[in-house]
C-alpha positions, -999 to +999 in steps of 0.1 A: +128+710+518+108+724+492+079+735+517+103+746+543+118+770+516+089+782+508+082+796+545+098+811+574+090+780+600+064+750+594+049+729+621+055+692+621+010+686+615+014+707+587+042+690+572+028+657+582-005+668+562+011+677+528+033+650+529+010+619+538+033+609+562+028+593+596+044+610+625+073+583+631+082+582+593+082+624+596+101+620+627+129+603+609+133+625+580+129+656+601+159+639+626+179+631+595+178+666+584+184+677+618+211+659+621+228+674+592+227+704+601+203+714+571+171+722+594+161+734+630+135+722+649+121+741+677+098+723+708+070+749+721+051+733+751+052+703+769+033+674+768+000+667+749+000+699+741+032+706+728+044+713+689+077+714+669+080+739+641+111+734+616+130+760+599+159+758+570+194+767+583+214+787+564+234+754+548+200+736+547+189+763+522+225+763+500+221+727+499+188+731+488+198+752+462+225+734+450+203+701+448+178+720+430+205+731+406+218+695+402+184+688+385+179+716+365+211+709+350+200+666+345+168+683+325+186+707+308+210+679+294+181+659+278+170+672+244+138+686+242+120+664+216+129+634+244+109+653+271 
């Protein structure tokens, strides 16, 4: 979610490349997401050719942020000289 912030759309080699992940572990986390309404995948082509780019949804990205603000808050509650 980070990367897909970070950018308007990102294809699913590019993804697959930053994460070290193989296609069928992507696929599932991609689906997941998907499925929850968080991101969007579109299909361009057919075939061997074909790709899938993924974009954030508008509650992907307020989850997103409200994740990111769950563990700002977890930091922010341990004292500093424990860091």
């Amino acid at each position: 979610m980070a990367i897909l912030a970070n950018a308007p759309s990102v294809s699913f080699r590019f993804l697959k490349e930053q994460l070290q992940l193989t296609d069928s572990d992507l696929s599932k986390q991609m689906s997941a997401l998907e499925a929850a309404g968080h991101v969007k995948a579109t299909k361009d082509g057919h075939g061997r050719g074909a790709s899938t780019t993924f974009s954030m949804t508008r509650a992907g990205r307020k989850a997103y942020a409200a994740h990111c603000a769950a563990l700002r808050a977890l930091m922010d509650s341990v004292p500093a000289t424990d860091r």
